[in-house]
N, C-alpha and C positions, 0 to 999 in steps of 0.2 A: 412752389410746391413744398411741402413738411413730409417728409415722411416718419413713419411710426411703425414702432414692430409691434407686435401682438404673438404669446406663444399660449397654444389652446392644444387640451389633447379631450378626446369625446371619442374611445375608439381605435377603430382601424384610421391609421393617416390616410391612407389612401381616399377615405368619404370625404375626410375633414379637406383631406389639398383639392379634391374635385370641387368642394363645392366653392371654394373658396379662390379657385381659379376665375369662376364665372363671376364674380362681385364685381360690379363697377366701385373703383377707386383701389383694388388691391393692385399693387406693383409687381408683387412679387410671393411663391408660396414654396416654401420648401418642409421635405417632410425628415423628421431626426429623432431624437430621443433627448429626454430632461429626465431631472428628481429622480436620478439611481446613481450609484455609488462605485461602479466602474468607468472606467476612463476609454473613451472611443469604444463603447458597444457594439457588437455585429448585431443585428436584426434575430441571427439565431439564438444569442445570448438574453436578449430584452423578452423574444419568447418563450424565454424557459419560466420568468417570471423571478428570475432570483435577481437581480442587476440593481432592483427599485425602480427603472428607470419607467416611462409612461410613452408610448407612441404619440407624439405631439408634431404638429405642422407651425414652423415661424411663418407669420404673416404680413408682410412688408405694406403700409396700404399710405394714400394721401389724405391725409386730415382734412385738406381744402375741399375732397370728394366724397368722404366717408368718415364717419367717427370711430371713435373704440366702441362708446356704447352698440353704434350701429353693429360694426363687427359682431361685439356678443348678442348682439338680438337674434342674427346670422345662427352666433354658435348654440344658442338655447334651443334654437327650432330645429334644430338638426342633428339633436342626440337627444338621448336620454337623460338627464343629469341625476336622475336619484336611483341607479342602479350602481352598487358600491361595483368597482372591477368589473364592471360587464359591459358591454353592448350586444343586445342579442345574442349571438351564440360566441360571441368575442369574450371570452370567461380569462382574467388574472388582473393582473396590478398594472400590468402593460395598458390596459383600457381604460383604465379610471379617465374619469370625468375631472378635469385640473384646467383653472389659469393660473398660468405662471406670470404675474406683470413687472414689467420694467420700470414702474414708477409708483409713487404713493397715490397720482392720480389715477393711474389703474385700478389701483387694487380698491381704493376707494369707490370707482364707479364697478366695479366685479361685485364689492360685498352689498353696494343697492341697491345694484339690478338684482342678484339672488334674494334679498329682500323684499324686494318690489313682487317677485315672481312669486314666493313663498303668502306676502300678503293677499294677491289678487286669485290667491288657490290652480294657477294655471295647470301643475301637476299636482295627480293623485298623491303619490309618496312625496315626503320629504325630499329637497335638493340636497344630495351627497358631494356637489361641487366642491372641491379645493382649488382653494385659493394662498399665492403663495411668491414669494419673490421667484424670479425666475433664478433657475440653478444654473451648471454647466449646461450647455445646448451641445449635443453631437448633430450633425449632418448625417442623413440615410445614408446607405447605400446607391449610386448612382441608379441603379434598375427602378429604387421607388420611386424617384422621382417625376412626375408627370405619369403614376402609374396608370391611372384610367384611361388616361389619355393616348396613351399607346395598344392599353390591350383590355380595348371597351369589352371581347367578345370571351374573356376568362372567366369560368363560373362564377368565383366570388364576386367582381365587374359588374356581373351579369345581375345576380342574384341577392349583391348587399348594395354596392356602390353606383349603378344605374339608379336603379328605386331612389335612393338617398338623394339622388342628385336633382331627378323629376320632382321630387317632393318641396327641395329649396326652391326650381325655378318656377313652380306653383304658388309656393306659399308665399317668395319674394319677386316677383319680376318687378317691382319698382327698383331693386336692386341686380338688377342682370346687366354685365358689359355691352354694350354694340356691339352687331355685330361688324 
């Protein structure tokens, strides 16, 4: 087994780590902050939108079960990528659309897949993704951690992160864990 990390932000973490829990070949999903400029961020702080920092999930997965490309095929279908700062009503810099990669061969397969996407017209607007070495990574706050998964029945859950989730396990179940 190989493992590889993967750090993506599209959003609220909380969509990015649900959806990314049910991937067959991911290990492991945790949800933290990259690309801002304070040192150990609280969750209140990355919310204010001053930090720089971007809500992003590290994604631990095995290369013998799943590729990077596959990953971002995952991450493309499951956000927006050409809204600058937003995800529906998720409005600042905290939201932005970023891969952060851990290697030349990332950022090389990052900039042809947004390529490949851009040439085959998949989205209306412009892809806004950045792409980018990855920076310092901070770890959430315990509470986010496996947030959906603990409290399916919370509005935003309810209202942003259920949908999101039925929408992956539709648009990918060649890619869903066993159960």
């Amino acid at each position: 087994m190989t493992i590889e990390t993967a750090t993506l932000g599209g959003g609220c973490f909380w969509c990015l780590e649900a959806v990314y829990l049910d991937v067959d070949g991911v290990t492991a999903v945790e949800s933290g902050y990259a690309g801002g400029q304070v040192r150990d961020p609280s969750y209140e702080q990355v919310c204010s939108g001053d930090t720089g920092h971007a809500e992003v999930v590290r994604v631990s997965f095995d290369t013998d079960r799943i590729s990077y490309r596959e990953i971002l095929q995952v991450f493309f279908g499951i956000h927006d990528p050409t809204t600058p700062n937003r995800q529906g009503n998720d409005i600042g810099t905290q939201y932005r659309s970023v891969i952060f990669t851990h290697s030349d061969a990332q950022a090389a397969t990052a900039r042809e897949m947004i390529d490949e996407l851009e040439r085959q017209r998949v989205f209306d607007d412009p892809i806004v993704t950045e792409v980018a070495p990855v920076p310092q990574y901070w770890p959430g706050e315990g509470y986010h951690q496996r947030y959906f998964e603990r409290n399916p029945y919370q509005g935003y859950c309810m209202m942003v992160v259920g949908p999101k989730v039925a929408k992956f396990r539709k648009q990918f179940k060649h890619r869903l864990k066993r159960a």
